[in-house]
N, C-alpha and C positions, 0 to 999 in steps of 0.2 A: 256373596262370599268374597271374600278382597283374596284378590290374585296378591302370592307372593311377586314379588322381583326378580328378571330374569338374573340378577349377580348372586341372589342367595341362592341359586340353584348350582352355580358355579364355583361358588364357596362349601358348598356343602359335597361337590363334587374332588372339590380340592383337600379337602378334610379327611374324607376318604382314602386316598389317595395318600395324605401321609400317614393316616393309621395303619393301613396297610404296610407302607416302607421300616413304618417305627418297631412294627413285630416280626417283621421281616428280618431286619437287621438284630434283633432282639434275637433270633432263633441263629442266625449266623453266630453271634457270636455264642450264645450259647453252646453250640455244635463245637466249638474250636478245640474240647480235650480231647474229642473222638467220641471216649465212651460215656459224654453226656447226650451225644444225638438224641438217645429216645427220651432225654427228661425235657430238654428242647424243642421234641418236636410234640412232647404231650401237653408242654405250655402251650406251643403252638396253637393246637389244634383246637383246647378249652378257649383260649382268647376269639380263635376265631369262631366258635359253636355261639360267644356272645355276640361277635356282631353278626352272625349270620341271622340270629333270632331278635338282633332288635335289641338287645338286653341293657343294662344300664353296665358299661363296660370304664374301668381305671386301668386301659391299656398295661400301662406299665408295671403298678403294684400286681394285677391280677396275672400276668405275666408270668413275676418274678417269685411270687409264690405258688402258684402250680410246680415251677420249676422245682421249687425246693421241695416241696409236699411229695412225700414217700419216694425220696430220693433213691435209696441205696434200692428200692423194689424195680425202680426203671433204671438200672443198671442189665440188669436180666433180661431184661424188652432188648437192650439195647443188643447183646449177645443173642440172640435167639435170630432176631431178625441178621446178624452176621453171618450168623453161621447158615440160615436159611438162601442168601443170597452167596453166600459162598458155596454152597454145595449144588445149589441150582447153575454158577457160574460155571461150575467143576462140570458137571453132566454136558451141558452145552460142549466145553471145550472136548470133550473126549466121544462126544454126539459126532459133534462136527469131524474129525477123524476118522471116525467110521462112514461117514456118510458124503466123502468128498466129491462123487458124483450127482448125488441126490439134494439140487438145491433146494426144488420147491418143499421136498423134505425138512431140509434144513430150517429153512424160513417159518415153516410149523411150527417146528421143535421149538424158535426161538419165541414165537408168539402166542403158543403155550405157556412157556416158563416163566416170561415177562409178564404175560395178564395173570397167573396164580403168583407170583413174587409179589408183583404192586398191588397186588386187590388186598389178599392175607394181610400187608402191609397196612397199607390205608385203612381197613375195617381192625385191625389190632393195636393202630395209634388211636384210632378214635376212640373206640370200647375203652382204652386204658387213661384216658383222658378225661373222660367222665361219668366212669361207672367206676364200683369198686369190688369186684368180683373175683372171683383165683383163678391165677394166672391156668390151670386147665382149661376152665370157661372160655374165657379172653380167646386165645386159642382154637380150643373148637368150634366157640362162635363164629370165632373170625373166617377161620374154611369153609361152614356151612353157608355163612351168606356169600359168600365168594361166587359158591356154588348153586342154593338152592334160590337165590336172587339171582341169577345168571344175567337176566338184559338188563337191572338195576346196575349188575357189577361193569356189566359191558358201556351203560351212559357212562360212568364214572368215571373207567378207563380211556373213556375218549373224551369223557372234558378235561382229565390231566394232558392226555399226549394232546388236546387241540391248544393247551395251555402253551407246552412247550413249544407248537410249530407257530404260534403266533409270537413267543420269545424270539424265532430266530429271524422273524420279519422286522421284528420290533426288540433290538435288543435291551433296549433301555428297560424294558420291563420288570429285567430281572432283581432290580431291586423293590421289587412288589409281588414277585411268582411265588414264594411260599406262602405269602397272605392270603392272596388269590385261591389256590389250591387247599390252604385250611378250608377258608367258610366254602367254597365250592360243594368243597369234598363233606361237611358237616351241614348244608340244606340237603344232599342230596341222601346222606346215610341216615339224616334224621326223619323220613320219608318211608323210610323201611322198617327199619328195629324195632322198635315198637309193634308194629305187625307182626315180624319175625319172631320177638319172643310171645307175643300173645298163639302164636300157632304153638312155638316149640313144649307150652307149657299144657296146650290144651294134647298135645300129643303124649308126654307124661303122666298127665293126668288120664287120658282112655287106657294107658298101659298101666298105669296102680289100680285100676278096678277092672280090668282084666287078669 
């Protein structure tokens, strides 16, 4: 079997490396009206589900039509998830006020509300990224596996925060950390779902012939 060359491994390294920067920067600017985040980050996440699987991927065109593709419906993503992290913001702030004694309390409260904000998150851009379901679903999906995948949700959540502590060693990263965090975040949930809904449906299915 003929060895490649140790340069096309570096080339192929480097390649990488700008795909990642190009959807990166692609989701940045997307993000820039506000309330296009969630069409942004559903491009995001379907570009990154393709190279996570290897798929035959036209970064850019496949990008920029996700993005437009049922626009005005990730509008509502986009709000839902505001309003979610606002009102988990609000709890903390008025947590914290009653409990200005009670640090290690505090520190709970906040790593509670951080791991159910970012997981709901994560598993509700994914789902809406490549499935075409109602938005109820999407939703209750997304809290159940949050919850009933618990140490699935628990790897996730620390391959994002190991993402970001290694941002802060290495700042330069950052114009590759939402790439990185797509396909991450999409081998890892693509690992589950599948399972998830083969259980959620055989649990339906024993409660219609009951």
């Amino acid at each position: 079997m003929k060895k490649e060359p140790d340069c096309y491994f570096v080339f192929k390294v480097i390649d990488e490396i700008c795909d990642l920067a190009v959807v990166s920067i692609l989701w940045l600017i997307g993000c820039l009206p506000i309330f296009t985040i969630a069409a942004s980050t559903k491009a995001l996440f379907f570009v990154g589900r393709k190279k996570a699987l290897k798929e035959e991927c036209q970064l850019v065109n496949d990008f920029l039509e996700c993005y437009q593709a049922d626009f005005l419906r990730s509008i509502w993503l986009t709000l839902f998830l505001a309003l979610l992290w606002f009102l988990s913001l609000t709890y903390l702030i008025v947590s914290h006020r009653g409990l200005t004694e009670d640090s290690i309390l505090q520190f709970l409260l906040m790593g509670i509300v951080f791991f159910e904000c970012t997981l709901i998150s994560t598993y509700l851009v994914y789902i809406f990224s490549n499935y075409q379901i109602s938005r109820f679903k999407m939703v209750r999906d997304s809290f159940l596996l949050t919850h009933t995948q618990f140490f699935n949700s628990l790897k996730l959540l620390g391959m994002i925060v190991s993402f970001f502590i290694l941002l802060y060693y290495i700042p330069g990263l950052i114009i590759i950390l939402p790439g990185m965090i797509a396909i991450g975040a999409n081998l890892m949930i693509d690992e589950v779902i599948s399972k998830f809904w083969s259980n959620q449906a055989i649990i339906q299915e024993s409660g219609t012939k009951e």
